[in-house]
ZAMARGU-4260 file (C-alpha; in steps of 0.2 Angstrom, whole numbers, plus 5000, padded with zeros to 4 digits):
<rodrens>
0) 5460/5674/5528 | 5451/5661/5521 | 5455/5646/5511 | 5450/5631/5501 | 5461/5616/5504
5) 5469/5608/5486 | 5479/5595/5496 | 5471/5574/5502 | 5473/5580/5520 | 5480/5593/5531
10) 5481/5593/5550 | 5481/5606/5557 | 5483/5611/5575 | 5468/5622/5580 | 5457/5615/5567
15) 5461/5597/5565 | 5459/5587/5552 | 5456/5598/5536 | 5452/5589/5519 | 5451/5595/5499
20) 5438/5607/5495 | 5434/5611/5515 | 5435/5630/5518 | 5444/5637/5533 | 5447/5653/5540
25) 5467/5653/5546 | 5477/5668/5552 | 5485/5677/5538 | 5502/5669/5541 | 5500/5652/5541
30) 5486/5652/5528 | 5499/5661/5516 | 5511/5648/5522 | 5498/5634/5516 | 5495/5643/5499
35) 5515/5644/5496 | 5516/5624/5498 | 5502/5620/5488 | 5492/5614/5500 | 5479/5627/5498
40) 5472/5640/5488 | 5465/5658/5493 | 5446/5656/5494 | 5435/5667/5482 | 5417/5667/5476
45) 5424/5663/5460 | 5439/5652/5459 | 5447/5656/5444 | 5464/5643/5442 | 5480/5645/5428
50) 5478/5627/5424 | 5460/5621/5424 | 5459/5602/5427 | 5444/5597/5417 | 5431/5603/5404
55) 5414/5593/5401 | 5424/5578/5408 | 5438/5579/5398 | 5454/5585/5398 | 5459/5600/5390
60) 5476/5593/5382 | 5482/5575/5381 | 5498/5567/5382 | 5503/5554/5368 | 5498/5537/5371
65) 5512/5525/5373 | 5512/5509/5365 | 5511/5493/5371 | 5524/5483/5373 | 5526/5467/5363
70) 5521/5451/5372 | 5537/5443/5377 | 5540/5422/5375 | 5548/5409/5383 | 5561/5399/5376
75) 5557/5383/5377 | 5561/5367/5367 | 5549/5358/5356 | 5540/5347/5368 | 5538/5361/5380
80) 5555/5358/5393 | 5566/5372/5397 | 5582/5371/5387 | 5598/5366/5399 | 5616/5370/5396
85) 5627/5356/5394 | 5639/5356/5412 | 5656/5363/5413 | 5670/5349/5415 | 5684/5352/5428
90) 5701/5357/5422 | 5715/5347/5427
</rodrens>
């Protein structure tokens, strides 16, 4: 059976080093077990996928942006020194 590799990197151990978009012809078994991960999708002349990944570049649907959060400040005192807390006396 043949397939196209979706995953970084496989290895494998007749083929070796198998990387995304190579095509390999595995036996049925361990190329099923490849397509059940997600390592892998069954090779056809015509790839047809559930989710596409891109369309003229872009994305199909975005998420919302997030914004940004606010800059954050030190405390500091007026002529730039951090402020100190006065020290604890010792009971007696």
């Amino acid at each position: 059976m043949k397939i196209v590799i979706t995953a970084k990197a496989i290895f494998d151990d007749r083929l070796g080093r198998l990387v995304n978009g190579q095509v390999a012809e595995l036996v049925d078994h361990k190329a099923k077990f490849y397509i059940e991960s997600g390592l892998a999708e069954p090779y056809e002349t015509k790839v047809m996928r559930d989710h596409p990944s891109m369309v003229a570049g872009t994305p199909l649907s975005a998420s919302p942006v997030d914004l940004a959060l606010p800059e954050q400040t030190l405390n500091s005192s007026e002529n730039g020194e951090k402020k100190r807390r006065p020290r604890k006396t010792k009971a007696l």
